[in-house]
DRENTOR-204974 format. One line per 2 residues: number of its first residue (from 1); their letters; for each residue x, y, z of N, C-alpha, C. Coordinates in nm, 3 decimals, padded with zeros to 5 digits. Layout:
// DRENTOR-204974
NUM	A	X Y Z X Y Z X Y Z  ...
***
This chain:
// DRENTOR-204974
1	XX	00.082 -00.119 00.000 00.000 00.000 00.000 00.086 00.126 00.000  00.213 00.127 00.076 00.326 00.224 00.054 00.306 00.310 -00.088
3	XX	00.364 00.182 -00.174 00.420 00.199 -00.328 00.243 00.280 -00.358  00.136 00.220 -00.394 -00.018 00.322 -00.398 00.028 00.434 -00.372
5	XX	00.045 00.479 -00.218 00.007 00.641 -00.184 00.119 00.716 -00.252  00.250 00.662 -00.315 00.345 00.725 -00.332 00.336 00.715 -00.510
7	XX	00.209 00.657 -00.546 00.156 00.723 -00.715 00.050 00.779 -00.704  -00.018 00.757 -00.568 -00.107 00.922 -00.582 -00.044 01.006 -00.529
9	XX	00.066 01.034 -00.478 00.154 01.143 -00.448 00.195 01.191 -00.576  00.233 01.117 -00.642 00.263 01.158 -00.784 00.136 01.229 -00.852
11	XX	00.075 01.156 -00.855 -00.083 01.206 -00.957 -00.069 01.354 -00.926  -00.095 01.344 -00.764 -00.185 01.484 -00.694 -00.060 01.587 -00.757
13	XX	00.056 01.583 -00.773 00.161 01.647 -00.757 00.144 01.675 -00.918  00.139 01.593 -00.997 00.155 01.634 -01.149 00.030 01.698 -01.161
15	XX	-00.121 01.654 -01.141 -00.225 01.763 -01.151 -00.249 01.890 -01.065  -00.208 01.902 -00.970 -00.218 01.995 -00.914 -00.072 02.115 -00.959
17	XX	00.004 02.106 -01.029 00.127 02.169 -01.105 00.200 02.238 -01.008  00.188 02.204 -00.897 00.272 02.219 -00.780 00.359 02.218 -00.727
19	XX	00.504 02.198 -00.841 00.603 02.132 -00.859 00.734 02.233 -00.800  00.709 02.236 -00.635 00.793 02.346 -00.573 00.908 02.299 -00.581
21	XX	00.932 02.184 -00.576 01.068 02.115 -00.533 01.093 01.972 -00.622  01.195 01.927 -00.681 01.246 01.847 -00.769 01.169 01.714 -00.698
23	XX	01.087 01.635 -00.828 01.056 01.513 -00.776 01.104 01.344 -00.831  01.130 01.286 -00.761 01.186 01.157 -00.874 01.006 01.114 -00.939
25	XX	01.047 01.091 -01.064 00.942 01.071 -01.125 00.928 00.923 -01.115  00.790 00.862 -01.106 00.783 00.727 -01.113 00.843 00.678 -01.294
27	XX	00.868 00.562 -01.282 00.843 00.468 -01.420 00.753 00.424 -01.466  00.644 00.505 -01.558 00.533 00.438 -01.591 00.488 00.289 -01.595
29	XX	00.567 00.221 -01.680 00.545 00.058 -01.635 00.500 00.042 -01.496  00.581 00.103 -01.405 00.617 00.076 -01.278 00.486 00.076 -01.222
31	XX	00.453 00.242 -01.248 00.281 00.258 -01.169 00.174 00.215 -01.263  00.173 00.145 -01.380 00.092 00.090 -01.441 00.052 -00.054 -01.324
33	XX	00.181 -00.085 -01.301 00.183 -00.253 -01.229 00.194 -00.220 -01.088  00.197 -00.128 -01.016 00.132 -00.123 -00.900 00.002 -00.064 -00.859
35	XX	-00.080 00.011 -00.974 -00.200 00.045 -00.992 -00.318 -00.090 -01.047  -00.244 -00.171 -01.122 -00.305 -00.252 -01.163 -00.296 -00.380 -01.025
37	XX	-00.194 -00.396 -00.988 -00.195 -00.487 -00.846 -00.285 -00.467 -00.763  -00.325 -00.325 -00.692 -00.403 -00.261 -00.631 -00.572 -00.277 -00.691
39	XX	-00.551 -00.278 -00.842 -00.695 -00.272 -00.861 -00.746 -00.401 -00.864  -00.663 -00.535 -00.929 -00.702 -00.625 -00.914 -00.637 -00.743 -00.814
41	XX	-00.575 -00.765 -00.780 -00.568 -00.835 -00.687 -00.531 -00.801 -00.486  -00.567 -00.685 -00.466 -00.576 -00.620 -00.333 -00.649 -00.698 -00.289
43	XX	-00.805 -00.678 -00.353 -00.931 -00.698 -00.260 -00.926 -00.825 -00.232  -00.869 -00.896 -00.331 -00.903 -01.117 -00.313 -00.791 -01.144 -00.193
45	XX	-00.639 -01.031 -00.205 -00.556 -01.066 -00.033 -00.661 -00.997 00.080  -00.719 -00.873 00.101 -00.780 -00.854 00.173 -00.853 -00.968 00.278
47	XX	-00.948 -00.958 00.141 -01.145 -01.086 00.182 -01.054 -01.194 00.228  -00.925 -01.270 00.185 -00.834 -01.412 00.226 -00.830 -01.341 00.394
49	XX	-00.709 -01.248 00.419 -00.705 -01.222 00.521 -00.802 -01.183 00.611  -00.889 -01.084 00.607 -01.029 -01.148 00.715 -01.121 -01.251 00.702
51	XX	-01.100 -01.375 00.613 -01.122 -01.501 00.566 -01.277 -01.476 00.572  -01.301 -01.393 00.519 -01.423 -01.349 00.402 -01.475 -01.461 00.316
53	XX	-01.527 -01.498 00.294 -01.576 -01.610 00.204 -01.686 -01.568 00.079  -01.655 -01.603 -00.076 -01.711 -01.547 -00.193 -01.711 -01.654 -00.294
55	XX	-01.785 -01.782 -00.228 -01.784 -01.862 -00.347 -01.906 -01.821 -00.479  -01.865 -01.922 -00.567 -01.931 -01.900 -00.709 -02.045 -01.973 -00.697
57	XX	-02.031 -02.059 -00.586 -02.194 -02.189 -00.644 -02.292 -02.165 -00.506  -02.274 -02.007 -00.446 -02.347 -01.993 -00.401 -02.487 -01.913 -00.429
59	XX	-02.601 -01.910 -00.340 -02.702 -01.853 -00.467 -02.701 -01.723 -00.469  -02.782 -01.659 -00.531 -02.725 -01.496 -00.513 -02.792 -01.431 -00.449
61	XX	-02.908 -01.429 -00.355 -02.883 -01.378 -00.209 -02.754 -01.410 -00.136  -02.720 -01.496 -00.136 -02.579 -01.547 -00.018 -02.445 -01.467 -00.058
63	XX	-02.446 -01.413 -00.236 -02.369 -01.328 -00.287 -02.384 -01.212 -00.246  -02.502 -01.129 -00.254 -02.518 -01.039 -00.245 -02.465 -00.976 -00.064
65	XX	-02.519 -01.112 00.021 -02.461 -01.068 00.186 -02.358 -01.103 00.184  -02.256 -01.152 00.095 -02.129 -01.129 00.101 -02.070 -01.001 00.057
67	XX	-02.124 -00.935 -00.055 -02.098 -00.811 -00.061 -02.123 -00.721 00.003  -02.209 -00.733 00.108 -02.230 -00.613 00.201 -02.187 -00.666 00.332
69	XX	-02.063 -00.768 00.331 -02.056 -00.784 00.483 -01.949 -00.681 00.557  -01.969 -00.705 00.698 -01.894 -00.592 00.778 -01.778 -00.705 00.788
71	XX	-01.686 -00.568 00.710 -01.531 -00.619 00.821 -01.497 -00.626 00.931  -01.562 -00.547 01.003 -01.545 -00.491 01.138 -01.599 -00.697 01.242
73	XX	-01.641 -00.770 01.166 -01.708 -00.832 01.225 -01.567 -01.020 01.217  -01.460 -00.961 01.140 -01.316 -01.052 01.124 -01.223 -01.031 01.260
75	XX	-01.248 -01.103 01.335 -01.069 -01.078 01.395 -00.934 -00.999 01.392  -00.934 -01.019 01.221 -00.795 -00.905 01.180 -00.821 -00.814 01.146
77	XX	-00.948 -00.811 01.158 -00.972 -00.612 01.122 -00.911 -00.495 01.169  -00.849 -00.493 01.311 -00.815 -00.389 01.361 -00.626 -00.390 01.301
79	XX	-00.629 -00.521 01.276 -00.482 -00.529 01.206 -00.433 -00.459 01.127  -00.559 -00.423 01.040 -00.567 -00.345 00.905 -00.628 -00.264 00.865
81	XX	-00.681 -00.185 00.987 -00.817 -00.063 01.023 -00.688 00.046 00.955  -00.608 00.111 01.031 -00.516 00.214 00.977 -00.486 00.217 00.839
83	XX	-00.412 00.098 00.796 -00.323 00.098 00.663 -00.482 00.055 00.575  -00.626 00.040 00.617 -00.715 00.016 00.485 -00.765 00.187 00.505
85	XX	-00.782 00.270 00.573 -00.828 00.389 00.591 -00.772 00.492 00.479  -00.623 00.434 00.497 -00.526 00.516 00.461 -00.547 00.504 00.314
87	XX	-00.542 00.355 00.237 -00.616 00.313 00.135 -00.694 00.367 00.072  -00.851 00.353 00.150 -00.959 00.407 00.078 -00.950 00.550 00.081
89	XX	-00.846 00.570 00.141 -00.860 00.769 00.139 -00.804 00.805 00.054  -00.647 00.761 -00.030 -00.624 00.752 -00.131 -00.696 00.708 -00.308
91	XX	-00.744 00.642 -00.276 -00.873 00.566 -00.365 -00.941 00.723 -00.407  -00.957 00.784 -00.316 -01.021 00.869 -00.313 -01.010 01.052 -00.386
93	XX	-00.808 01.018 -00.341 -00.722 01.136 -00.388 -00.753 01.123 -00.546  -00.712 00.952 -00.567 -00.690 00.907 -00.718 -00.754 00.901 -00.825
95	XX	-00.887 00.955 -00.798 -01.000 00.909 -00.876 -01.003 01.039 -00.920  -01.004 01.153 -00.836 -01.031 01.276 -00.891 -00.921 01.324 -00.971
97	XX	-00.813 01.258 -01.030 -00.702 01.339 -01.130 -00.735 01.203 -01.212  -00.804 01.129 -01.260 -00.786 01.074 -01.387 -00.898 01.052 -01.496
99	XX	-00.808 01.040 -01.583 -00.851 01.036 -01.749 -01.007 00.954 -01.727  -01.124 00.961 -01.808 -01.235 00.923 -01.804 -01.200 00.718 -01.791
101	XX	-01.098 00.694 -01.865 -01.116 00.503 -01.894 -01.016 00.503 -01.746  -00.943 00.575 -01.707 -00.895 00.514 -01.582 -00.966 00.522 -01.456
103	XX	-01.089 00.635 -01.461 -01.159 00.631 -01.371 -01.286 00.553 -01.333  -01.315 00.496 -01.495 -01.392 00.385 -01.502 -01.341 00.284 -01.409
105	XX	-01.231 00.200 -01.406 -01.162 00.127 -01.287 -01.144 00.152 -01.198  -01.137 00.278 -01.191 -01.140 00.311 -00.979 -01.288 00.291 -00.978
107	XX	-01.352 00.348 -01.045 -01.538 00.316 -01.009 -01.559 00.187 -01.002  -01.520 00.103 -01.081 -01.577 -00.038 -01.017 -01.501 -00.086 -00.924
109	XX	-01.390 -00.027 -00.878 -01.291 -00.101 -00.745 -01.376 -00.036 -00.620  -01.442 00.100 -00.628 -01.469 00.144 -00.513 -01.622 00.115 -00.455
111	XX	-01.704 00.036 -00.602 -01.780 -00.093 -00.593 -01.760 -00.167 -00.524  -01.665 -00.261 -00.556 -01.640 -00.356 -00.448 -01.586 -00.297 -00.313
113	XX	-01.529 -00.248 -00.303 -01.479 -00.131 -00.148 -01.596 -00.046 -00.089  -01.738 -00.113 -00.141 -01.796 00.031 -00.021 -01.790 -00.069 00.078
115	XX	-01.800 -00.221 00.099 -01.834 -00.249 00.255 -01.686 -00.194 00.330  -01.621 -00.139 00.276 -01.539 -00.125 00.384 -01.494 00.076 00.404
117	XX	-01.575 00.082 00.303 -01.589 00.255 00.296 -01.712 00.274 00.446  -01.798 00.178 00.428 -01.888 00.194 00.541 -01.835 00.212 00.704
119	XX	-01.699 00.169 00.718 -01.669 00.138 00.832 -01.570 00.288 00.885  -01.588 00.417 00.748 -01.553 00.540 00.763 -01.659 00.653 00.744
121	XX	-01.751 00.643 00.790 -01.865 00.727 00.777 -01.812 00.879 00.687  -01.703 00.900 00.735 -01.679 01.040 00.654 -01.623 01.039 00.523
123	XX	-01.540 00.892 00.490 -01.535 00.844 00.374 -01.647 00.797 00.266  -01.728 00.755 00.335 -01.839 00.697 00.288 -01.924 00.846 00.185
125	XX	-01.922 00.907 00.307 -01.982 01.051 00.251 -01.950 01.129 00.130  -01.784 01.091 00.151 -01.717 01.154 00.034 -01.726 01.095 -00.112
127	XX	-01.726 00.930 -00.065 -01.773 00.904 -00.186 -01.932 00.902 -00.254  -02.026 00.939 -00.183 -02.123 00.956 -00.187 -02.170 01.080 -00.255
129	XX	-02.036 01.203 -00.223 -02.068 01.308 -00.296 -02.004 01.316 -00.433  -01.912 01.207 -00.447 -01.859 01.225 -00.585 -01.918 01.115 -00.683
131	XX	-01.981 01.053 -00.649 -02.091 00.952 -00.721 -02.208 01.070 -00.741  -02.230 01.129 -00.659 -02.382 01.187 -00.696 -02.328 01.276 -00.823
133	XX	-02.228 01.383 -00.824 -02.136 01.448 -00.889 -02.113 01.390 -01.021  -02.041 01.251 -01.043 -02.011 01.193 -01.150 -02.161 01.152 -01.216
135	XX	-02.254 01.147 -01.137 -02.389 01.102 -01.201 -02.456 01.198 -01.238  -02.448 01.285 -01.211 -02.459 01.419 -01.297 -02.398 01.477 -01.413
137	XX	-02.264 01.503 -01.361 -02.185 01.557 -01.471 -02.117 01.530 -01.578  -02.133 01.384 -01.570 -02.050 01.311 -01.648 -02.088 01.264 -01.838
139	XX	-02.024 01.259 -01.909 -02.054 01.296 -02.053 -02.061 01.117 -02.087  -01.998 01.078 -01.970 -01.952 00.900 -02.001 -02.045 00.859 -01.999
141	XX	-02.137 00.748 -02.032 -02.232 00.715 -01.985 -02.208 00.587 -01.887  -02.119 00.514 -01.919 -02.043 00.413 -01.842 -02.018 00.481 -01.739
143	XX	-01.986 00.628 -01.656 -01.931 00.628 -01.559 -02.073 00.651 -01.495  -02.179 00.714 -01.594 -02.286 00.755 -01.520 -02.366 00.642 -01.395
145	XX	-02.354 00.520 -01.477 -02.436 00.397 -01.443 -02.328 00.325 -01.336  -02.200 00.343 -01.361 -02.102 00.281 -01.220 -02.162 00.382 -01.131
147	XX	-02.153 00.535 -01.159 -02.195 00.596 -01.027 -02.311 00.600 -00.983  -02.409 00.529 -01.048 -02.566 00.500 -00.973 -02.557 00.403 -00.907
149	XX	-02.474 00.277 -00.968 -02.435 00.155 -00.906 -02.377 00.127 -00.742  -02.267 00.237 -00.775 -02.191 00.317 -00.671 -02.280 00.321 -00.529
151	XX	-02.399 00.438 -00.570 -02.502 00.539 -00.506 -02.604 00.382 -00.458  -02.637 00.340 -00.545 -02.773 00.208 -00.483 -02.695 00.113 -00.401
153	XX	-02.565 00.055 -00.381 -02.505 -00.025 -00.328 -02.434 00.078 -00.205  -02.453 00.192 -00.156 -02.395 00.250 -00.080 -02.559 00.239 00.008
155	XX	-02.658 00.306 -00.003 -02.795 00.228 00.038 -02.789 00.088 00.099  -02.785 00.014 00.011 -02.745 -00.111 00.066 -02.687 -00.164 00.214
157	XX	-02.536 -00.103 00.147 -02.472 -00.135 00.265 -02.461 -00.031 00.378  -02.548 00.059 00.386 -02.549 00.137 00.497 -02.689 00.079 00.544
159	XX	-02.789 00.060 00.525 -02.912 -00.044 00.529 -02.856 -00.149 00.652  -02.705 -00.221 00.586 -02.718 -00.316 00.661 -02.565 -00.304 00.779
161	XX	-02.574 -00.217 00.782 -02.514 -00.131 00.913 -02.579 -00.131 01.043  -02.688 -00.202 01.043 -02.800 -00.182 01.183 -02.699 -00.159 01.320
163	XX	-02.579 -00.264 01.327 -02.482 -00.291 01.454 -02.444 -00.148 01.514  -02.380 -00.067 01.428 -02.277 -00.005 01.465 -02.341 00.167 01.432
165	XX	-02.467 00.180 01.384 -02.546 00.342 01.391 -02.676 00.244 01.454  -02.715 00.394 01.435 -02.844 00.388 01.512 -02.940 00.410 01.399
167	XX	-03.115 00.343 01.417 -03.201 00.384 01.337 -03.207 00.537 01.270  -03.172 00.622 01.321 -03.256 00.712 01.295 -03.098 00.800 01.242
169	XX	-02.972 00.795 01.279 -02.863 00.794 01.197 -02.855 00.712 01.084  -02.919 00.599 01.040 -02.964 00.523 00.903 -03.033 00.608 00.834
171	XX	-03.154 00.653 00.859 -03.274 00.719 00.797 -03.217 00.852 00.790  -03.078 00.928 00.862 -03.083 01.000 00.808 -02.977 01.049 00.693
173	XX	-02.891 00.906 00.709 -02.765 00.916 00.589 -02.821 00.903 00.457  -02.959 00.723 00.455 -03.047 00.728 00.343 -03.115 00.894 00.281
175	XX	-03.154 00.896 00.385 -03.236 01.024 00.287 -03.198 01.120 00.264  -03.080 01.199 00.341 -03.008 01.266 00.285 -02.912 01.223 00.118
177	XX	-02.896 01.094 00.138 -02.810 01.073 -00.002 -02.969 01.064 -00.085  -03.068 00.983 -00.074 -03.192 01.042 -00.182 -03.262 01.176 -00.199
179	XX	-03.217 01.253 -00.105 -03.225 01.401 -00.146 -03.150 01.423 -00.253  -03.022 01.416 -00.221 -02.955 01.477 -00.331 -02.943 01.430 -00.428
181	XX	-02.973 01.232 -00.441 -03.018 01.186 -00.574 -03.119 01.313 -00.622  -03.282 01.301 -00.587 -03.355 01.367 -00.638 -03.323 01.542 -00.667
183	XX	-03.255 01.611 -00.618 -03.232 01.755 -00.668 -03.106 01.763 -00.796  -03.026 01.568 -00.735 -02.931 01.627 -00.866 -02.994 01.606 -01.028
185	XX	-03.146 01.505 -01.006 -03.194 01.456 -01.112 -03.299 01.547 -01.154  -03.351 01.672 -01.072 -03.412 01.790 -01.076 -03.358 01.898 -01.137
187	XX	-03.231 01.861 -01.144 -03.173 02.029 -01.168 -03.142 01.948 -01.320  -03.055 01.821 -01.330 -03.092 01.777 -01.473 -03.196 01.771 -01.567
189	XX	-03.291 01.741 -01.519 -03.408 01.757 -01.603 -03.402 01.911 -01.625  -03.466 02.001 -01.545 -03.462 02.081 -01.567 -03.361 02.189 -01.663
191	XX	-03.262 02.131 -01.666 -03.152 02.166 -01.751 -03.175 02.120 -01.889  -03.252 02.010 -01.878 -03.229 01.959 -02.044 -03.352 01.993 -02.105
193	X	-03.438 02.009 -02.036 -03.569 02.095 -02.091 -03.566 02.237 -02.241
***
């Protein structure tokens, strides 16, 4: 996870043109294959290490509560509470400096990462506001439908958060994020009128 924050150090540093002081530049190959490590095979060491379970021949309710299960509910969670925080907060730096097809792949990685975005309420939020954002503004239509995907599976798994908020902190994260579904799909319409 090191090698990650130190190519969104890079990203943030080349988009933001901030370039006060001499930087070693990565090797593209380099952060191609530690971006691509990260996107695809992170989550399968993760789910191994809190021995998460995601078989194929199960039915798809039993899929679906595997995708919304709490980490918080593994043994080694607290092992990896810091260095996954640190993670999804980056996830987070990274998405906002890239090209439309690379952000397509952070959108479906942060798919599979909301059950554990859930376990940062202020993360959660953030991505909540840049899904509503990308589902608006976006010219992609592929990114439009990851970020609804995004937005209905963040529902979901805050739904099944009962443990660790309270009712009425549920009802009010839901409806605040379907508020702003509905005003961001208000001000669209209204726009395209």
């Amino acid at each position: 996870m090191g090698a990650f924050r130190k190519s969104v150090q890079q990203t943030q540093d080349i988009s933001d043109q901030m370039l006060m002081k001499p930087m070693a530049v990565m090797n593209p190959s380099l952060f191609n294959m530690i971006i691509n490590t990260c996107l695809v095979d992170l989550l399968p060491a993760i789910s191994h290490y809190l021995s998460i379970k995601n078989d194929d021949s199960q039915n798809k309710d039993e899929t679906m509560k595997c995708q919304l299960f709490d980490p918080r509910r593994s043994r080694n969670w607290k092992r990896i509470l810091s260095s996954m925080k640190i993670y999804l907060t980056d996830i987070l730096k990274m998405i906002s400096s890239l090209s439309i097809e690379a952000r397509l792949s952070f959108e479906r990685h942060v798919l599979e990462l909301l059950p554990y975005y859930q376990v940062f309420p202020h993360l959660l939020k953030r991505i909540i506001r840049y899904s509503i954002q990308e589902w608006h503004s976006s010219q992609e239509e592929r990114s439009r439908v990851l970020s609804f995907l995004i937005l209905y599976r963040a529902i979901r798994v805050i739904r099944s958060n009962k443990n660790h908020m309270t009712h009425t902190e549920l009802q009010t994260l839901i409806n605040h994020l379907l508020r702003q579904l509905y005003m961001t799909y208000a001000v669209t319409s209204k726009n395209n009128q």
